[in-house]
C-alpha positions in Angstrom: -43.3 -18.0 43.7 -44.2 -15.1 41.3 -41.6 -14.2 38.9 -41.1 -13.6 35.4 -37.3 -14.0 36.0 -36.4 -17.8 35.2 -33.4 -17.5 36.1 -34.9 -18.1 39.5 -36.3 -21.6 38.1 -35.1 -24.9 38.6 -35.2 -27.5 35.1 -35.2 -31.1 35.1 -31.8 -31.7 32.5 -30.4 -34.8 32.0 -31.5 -37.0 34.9 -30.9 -34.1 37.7 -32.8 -30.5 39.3 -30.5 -27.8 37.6 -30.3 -23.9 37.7 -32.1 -22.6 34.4 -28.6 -21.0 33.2 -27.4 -24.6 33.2 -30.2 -26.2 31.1 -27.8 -26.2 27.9 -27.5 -28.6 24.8 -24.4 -28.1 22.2 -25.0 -26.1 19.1 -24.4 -29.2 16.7 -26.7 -31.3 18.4 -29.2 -32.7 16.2 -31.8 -30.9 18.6 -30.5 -27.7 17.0 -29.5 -28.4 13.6 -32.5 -30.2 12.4 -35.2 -30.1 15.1 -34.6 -33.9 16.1 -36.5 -32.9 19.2 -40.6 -34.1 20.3 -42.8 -32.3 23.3 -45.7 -31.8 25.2 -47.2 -28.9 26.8 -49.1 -29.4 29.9 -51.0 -26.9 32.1 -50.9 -26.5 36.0 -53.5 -23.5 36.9 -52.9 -22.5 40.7 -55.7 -22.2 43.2 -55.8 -19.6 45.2 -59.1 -21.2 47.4 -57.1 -24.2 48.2 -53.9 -23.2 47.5 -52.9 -26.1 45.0 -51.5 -26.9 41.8 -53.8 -28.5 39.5 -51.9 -30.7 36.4 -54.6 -31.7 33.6 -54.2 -35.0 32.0 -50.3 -35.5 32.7 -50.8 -39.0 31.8 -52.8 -38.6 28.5 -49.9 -35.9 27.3 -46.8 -38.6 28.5 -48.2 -41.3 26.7 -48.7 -39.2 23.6 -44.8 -38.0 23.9 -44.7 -41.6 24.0 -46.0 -42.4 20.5 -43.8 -39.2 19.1 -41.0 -40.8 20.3 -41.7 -43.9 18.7 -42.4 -42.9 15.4 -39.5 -40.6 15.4 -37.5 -43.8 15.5 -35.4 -42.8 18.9 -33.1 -45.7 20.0 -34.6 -45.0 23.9 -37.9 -44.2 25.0 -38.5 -42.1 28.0 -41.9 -43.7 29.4 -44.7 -41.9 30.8 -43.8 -43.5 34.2 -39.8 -42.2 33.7 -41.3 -38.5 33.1 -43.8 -38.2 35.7 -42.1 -38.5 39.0 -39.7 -35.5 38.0 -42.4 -33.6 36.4 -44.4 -33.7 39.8 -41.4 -32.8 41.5 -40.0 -29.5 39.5 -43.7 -28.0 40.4 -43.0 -29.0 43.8 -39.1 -27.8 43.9 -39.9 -24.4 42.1 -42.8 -23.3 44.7 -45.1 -22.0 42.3 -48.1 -19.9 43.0 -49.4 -18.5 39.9 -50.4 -21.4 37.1 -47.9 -22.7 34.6 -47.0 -24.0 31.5 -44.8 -27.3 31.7 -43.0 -28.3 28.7 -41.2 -32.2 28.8 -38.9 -32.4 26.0 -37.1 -35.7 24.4 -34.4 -35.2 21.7 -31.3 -36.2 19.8 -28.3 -35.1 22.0 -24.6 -35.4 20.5 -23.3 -34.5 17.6 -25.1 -36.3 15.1 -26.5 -35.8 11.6 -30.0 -35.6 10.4 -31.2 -39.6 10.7 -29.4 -40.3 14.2 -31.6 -41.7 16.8 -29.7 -41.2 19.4 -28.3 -40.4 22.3 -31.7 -39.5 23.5 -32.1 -37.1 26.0 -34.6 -35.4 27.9 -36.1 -32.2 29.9 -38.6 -30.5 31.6 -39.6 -27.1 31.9 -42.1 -25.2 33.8 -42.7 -21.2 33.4 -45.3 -19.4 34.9 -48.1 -18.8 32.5 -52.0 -17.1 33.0 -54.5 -16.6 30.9 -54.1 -14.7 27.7 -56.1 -12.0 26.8 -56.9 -13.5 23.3 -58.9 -15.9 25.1 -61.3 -13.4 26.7 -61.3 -10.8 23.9 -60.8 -13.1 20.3 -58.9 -13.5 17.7 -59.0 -12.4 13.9 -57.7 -15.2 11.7 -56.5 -15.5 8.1 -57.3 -18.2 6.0 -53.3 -19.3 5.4 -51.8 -19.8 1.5 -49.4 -21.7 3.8 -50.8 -25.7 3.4 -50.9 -28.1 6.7 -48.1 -31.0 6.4 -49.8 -33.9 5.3 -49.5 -37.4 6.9 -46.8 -38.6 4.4 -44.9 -35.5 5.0 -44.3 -34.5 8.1 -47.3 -36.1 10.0 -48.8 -33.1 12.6 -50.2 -36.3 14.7 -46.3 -36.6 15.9 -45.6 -33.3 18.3 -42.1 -33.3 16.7 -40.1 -29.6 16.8 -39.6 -29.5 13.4 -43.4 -29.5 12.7 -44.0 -26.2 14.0 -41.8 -24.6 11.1 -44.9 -25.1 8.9 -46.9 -23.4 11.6 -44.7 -20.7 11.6 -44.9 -19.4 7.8 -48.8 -19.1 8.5 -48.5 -17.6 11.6 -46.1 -14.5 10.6 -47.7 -14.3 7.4 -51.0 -13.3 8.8 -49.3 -11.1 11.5 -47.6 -9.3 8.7 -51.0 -8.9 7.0 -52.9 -7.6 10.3 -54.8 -10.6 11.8 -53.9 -12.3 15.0 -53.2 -15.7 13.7 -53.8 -17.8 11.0 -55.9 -20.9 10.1 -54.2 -23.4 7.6 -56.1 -25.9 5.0 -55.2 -29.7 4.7 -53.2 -31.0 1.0 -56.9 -31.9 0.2 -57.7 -27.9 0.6 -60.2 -28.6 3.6 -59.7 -27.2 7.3 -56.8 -28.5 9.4 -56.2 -26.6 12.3 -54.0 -23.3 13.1 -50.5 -23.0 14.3 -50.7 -25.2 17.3 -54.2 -25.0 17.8 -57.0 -27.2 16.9 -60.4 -25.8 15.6 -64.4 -25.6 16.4 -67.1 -24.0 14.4 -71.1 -23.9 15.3 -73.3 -24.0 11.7 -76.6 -24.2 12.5 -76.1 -25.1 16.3 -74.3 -28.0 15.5 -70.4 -27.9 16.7 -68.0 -29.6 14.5 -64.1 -30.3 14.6 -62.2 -31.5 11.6 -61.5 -35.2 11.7 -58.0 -36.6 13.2 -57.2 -37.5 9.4 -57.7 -34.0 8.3 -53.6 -33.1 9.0 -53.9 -31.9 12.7 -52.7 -33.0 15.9 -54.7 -35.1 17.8 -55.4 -32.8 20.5 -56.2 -33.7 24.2 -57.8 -30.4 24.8 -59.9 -30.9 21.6 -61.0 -34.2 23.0 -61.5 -32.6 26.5 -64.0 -30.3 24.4 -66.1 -33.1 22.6 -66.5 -34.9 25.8 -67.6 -31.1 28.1 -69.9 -30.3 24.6 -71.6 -33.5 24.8 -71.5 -33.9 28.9 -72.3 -30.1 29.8 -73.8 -28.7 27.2 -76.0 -31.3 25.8 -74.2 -31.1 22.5 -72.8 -33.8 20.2 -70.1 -32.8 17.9 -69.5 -34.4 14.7 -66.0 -34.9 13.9 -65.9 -34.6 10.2 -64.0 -32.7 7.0 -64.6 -28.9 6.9 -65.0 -26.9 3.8 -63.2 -23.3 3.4 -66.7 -21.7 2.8 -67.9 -23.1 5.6 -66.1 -21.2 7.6 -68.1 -18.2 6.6 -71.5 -19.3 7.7 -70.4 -20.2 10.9 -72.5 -18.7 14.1 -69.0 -19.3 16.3 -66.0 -20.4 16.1 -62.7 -20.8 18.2 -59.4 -22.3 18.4 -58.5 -24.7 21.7 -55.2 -26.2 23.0 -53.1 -26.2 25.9 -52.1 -22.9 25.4 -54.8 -21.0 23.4 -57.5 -22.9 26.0 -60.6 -22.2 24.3 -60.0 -18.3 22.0 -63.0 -17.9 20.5 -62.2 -16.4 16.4 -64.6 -12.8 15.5 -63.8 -13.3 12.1 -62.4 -14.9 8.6 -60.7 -13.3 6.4 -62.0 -10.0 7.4 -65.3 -11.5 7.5 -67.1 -11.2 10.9 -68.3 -14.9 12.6 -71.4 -14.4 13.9 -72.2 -11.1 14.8 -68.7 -10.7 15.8 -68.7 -11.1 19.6 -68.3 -14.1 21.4 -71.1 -16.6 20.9 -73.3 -18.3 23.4 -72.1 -22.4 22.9 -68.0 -20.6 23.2 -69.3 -18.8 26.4 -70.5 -22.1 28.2 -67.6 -23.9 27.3 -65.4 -22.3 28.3 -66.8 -21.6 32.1 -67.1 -25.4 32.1 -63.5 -26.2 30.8 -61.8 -23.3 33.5 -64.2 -24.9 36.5 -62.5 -28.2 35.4 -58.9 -27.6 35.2 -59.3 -24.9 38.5 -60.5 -27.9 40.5 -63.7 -26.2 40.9 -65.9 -28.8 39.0 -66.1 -32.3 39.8 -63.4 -34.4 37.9 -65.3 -37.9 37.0 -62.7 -39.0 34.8 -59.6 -38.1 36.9 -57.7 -36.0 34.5 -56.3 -33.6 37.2 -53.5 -34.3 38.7 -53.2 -31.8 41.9 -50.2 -31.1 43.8 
């Protein structure tokens, strides 16, 4: 199936297969009016050599929608087991052939105010999705005034809707100042992550991330990374707090997630990372991570799920 139309896609609403035009919630929802809503986003990349649909790490990503759902305080989880039949299954029904992104959705339903927990309901929807150019060509990146939630706040480990408002001040402010994207510090002024994207830099060959108690999600694809840094490339990366100015001296850098991938950054602030091309330890990571999630590479862990 290759469309951009998704009016020709089927969603998973409320227990059933639906038309996409009758996916709706009400305006007063809770979903609506105050983001009472957690998600994931998963990946399927289509092969065209064996003509399959490869998931990655469905399970990893249900049982983190899991935890959001718990800490949100919802009066009825939707398990990992509940979501993944149906998930499976809208692939299936909507005949893909191009690869996708697949977004399962829990949230408040009703007409509740801002501290109901219920009625929960649920979704899923899948929209063709490629590549991005960014991820081939880079991204320049501004060091955001806009601060990362903290933990006590509104805690970016929970993939709640509402989160992503913080992401969004940092995002159009740097589009409105001529970068790509932006990069947001912690309440401690140290490096968090960007607006739905979690961060690498290489300083003196040695990759690091910022620590999952730096204010950032605790990403799958940035643990996919650590384990393809140390497995493929020989590399150990120290998970550990980043300074601004590090930023800087860095010899590469690049944002990862499910929908970024792995976008290496050319530059800070103006400031060029590197020699401002892509580097040689983004290179090799990302040929492993693609071979992984394509179904080309072995899978020793049995993250892919392939249809």
């Amino acid at each position: 199936m290759a469309t951009t139309d998704y009016n020709d896609l089927l969603v998973y609403f409320d227990g059933d297969f639906v038309p996409w035009a009758e996916a709706t919630i009400h305006i007063f929802s809770p979903a609506v009016k105050y983001g009472a809503g957690v998600f994931e986003g998963i990946r399927g990349y289509w092969s065209d050599a064996d003509e399959r649909m490869h998931l990655f790490r469905v399970a990893d990503h249900l049982r983190r929608l899991e935890y959001s759902q718990k800490m949100m305080r919802f009066d009825r989880i939707f398990t990992a087991d509940e979501i993944t039949a149906p998930l499976n299954e809208l692939i299936r029904r909507n005949k893909f052939r191009e690869s996708v992104h697949i977004r399962p959705t829990v949230y408040v339903d009703g007409t509740g105010e801002s501290a109901a927990q219920g009625p929960v309901n649920s979704f899923i929807v899948a929209i063709p999705r490629g590549t991005p150019e960014y991820v081939h060509s880079g991204c320049r990146v501004q060091v955001s005034s806009w601060q990362r939630s903290a933990d006590l706040a509104m805690p970016s480990r929970v993939k709640a809707n509402a989160n992503y408002n913080n992401s969004r001040f940092a995002a159009i402010q740097a589009k409105v100042d001529g970068y790509d994207t932006a990069l947001m510090l912690n309440a401690r002024g140290q490096v968090a992550e960007g607006p739905g994207m979690c961060i690498f830099i290489v300083r003196s060959g040695v990759p690091s991330t910022p620590s999952v108690t730096s204010s950032i999600l605790e990403s799958i694809t940035r643990a996919t990374l650590i384990d393809l840094l140390r497995d493929e490339l020989g590399l150990v990366c120290a998970e550990r707090e980043i300074d601004r100015s590090e930023l800087y001296d860095a010899e590469e850098a690049f944002f990862c997630g499910t929908l970024w991938e792995i976008t290496p950054i050319t530059e800070f602030d103006g400031i060029p990372v590197g020699n401002g091309t892509i580097g040689p330890v983004t290179k090799q990571l990302q040929r492993a991570y693609f071979d992984l999630v394509k179904g080309v590479a072995p899978d020793p862990h049995g993250w892919r799920t392939t249809l």
